[in-house]
C-alpha positions in Angstrom: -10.1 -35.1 1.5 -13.0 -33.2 3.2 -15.1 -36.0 3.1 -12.8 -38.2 4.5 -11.6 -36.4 7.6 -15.3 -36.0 8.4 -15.6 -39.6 8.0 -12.8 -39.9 10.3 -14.3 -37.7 12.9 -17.9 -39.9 12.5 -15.9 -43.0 14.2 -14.7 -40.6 17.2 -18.7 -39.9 17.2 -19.6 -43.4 17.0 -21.4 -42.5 13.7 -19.4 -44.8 11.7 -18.0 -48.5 13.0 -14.7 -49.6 11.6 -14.2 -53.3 11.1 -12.4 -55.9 13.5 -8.8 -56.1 13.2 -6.6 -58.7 13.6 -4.2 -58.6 16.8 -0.7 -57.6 14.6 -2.5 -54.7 13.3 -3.7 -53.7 16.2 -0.4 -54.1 17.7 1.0 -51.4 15.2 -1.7 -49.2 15.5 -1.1 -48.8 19.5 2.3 -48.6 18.6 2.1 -45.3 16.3 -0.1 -44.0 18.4 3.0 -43.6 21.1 5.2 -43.1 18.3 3.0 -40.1 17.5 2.8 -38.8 20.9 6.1 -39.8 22.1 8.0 -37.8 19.1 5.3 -35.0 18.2 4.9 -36.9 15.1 2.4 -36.9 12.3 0.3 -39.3 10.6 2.8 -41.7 9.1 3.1 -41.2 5.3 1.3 -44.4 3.4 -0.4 -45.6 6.6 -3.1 -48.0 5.6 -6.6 -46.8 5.7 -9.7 -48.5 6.7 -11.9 -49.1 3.0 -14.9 -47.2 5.3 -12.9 -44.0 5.1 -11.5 -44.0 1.8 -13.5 -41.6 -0.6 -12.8 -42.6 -4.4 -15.7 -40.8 -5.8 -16.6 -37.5 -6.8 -17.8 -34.8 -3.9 -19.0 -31.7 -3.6 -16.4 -29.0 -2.5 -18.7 -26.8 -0.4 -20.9 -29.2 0.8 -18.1 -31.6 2.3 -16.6 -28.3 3.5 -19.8 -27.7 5.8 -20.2 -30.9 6.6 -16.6 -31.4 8.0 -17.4 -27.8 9.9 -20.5 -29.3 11.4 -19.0 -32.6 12.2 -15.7 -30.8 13.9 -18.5 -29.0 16.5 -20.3 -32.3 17.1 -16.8 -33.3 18.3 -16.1 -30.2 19.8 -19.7 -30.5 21.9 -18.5 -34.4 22.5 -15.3 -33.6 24.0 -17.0 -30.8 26.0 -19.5 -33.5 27.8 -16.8 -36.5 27.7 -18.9 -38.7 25.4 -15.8 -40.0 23.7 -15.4 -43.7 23.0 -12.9 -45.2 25.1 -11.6 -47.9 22.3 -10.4 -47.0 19.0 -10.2 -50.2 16.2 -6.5 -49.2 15.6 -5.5 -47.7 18.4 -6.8 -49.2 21.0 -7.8 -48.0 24.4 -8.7 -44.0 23.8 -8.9 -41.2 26.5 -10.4 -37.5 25.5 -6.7 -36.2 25.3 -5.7 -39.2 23.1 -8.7 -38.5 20.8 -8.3 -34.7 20.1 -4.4 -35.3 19.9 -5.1 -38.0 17.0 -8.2 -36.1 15.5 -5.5 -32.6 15.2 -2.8 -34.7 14.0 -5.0 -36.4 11.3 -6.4 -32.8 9.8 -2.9 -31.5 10.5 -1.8 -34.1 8.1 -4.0 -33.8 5.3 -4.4 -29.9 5.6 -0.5 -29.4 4.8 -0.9 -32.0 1.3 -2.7 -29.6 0.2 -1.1 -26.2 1.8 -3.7 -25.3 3.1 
């Protein structure tokens, strides 16, 4: 999970390029990201996930722990100097607030699976 939320963070950085979608998909995507915003929600439960970010092997606890801690400052330092994308894949057309709100929401989300 580590792994993956830092992965998720990369694309924010423009670290990591997520494929083309096609225009439905995209469609949903700027949808829940309304949804989201509109009703406070979370990440929906069993949201698809681009294959880039999906982590099936094994990882190292601490060192995916640091390097989630160093890749949340990167993004804090981004934010700081507005060097945010402006497009997301899924999403669509991104501003700072849209970025941290979706960034929170996505740690939120797979910080309480595992209580922590």
């Amino acid at each position: 999970m580590l792994k993956h939320c830092d992965l998720v963070l990369q694309v924010a950085l423009e670290k990591l390029e997520l494929p083309r979608i096609n225009l439905l998909f995209g469609a949903i995507g700027i949808c829940t990201k309304i949804e989201m915003y509109v009703f406070n929600n979370g990440i929906p439960r069993n949201m698809p996930t681009f294959q880039k970010l999906i982590v099936n092997f094994e990882c190292d606890f601490d060192e995916s722990k640091t390097n989630l801690l160093k890749t949340l400052e990167e993004f804090r330092e981004a934010c700081h100097k507005n060097r945010l994308p402006e497009h997301h894949r899924l999403f669509g057309e991104m501003t700072e607030k849209d970025w941290t709100f979706l960034e929170y929401k996505h740690l939120d989300h797979h910080l309480k699976q595992f209580n922590v």
